[in-house]
N, C-alpha and C positions, 0 to 999 in steps of 0.2 A: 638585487634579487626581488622579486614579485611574484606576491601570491596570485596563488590562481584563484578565480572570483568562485563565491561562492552558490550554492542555490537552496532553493527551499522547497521540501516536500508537504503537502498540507493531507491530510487525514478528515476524510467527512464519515459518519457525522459528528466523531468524537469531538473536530476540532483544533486537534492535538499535529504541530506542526516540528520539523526540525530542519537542519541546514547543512547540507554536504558540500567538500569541495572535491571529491574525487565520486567515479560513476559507483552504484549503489543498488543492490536490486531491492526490491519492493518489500519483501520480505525482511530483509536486514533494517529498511528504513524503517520498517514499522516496530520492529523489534527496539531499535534503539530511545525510538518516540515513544512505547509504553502500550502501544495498541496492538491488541491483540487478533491475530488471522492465524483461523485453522489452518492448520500444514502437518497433516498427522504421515504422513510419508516420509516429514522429518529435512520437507525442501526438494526433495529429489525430483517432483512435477510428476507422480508416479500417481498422484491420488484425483486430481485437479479441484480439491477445496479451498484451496488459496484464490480462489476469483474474484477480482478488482474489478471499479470500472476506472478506468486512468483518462486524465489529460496531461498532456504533457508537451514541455515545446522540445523534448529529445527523449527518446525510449530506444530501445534493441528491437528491430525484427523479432515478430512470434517466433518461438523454438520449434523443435520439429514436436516436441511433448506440447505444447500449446495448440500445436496446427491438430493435433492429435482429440485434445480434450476438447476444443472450445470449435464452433463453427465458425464457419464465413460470415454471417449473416453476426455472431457474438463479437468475434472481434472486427468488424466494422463497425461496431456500436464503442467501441475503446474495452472491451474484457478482455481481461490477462492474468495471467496467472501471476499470483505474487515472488512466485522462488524463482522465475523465468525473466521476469521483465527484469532490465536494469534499466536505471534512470541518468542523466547525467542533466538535468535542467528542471526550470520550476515544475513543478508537479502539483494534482490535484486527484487524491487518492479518495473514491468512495468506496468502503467495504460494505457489500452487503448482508442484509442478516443474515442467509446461509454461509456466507466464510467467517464469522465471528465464531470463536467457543463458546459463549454465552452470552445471553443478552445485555444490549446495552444499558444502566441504570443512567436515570437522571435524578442530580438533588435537588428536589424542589423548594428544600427549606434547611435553612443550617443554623446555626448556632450564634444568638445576639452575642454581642458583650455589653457589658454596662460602662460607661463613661468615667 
């Protein structure tokens, strides 16, 4: 028996990457990795705040709610909606500041310890 290979979604500009062996939509990936995309419609593609820019070496066809929310000219540029797209290969996920809840923090300084 062999497993099936797996792949990796990455997260910009958080950073924050993880590893699926089965297809995954965008939303679920991000949920599992810690990063957070508005989706106040609750996933349904009803709202179109979950907007990604995606690279991807395998994604799903825009939905007929993506074809709906995002233009021609957007998703030729790789934007997709997060609860629509699934992924099934390496990925490169940038959220931008409009689909996050709230801003992202960076730590610029943390905590010595002494030797």
């Amino acid at each position: 028996m062999t497993d099936s290979p797996s792949f990796t979604v990455l997260f910009q500009p958080s950073g924050r990457r993880t590893t699926f062996k089965e297809p995954i939509t965008i939303l679920d990936a991000a949920h599992r990795a810690g990063v957070e995309i508005a989706a106040p419609c609750g996933g349904q593609g009803s709202c179109g705040r979950c907007r990604v820019r995606v690279q991807a070496d395998s994604l799903s066809l825009p939905s007929e709610r993506e074809q709906e929310a995002l233009s021609e000219a957007e998703l030729g540029e790789g934007m997709r909606l997060a609860c629509q797209t699934t992924v099934d290969g390496k990925t490169r996920v940038f959220v931008p500041e409009m689909s996050r809840p709230r801003p992202q923090q960076l730590q610029l300084f943390g905590k010595t310890r002494s030797a």
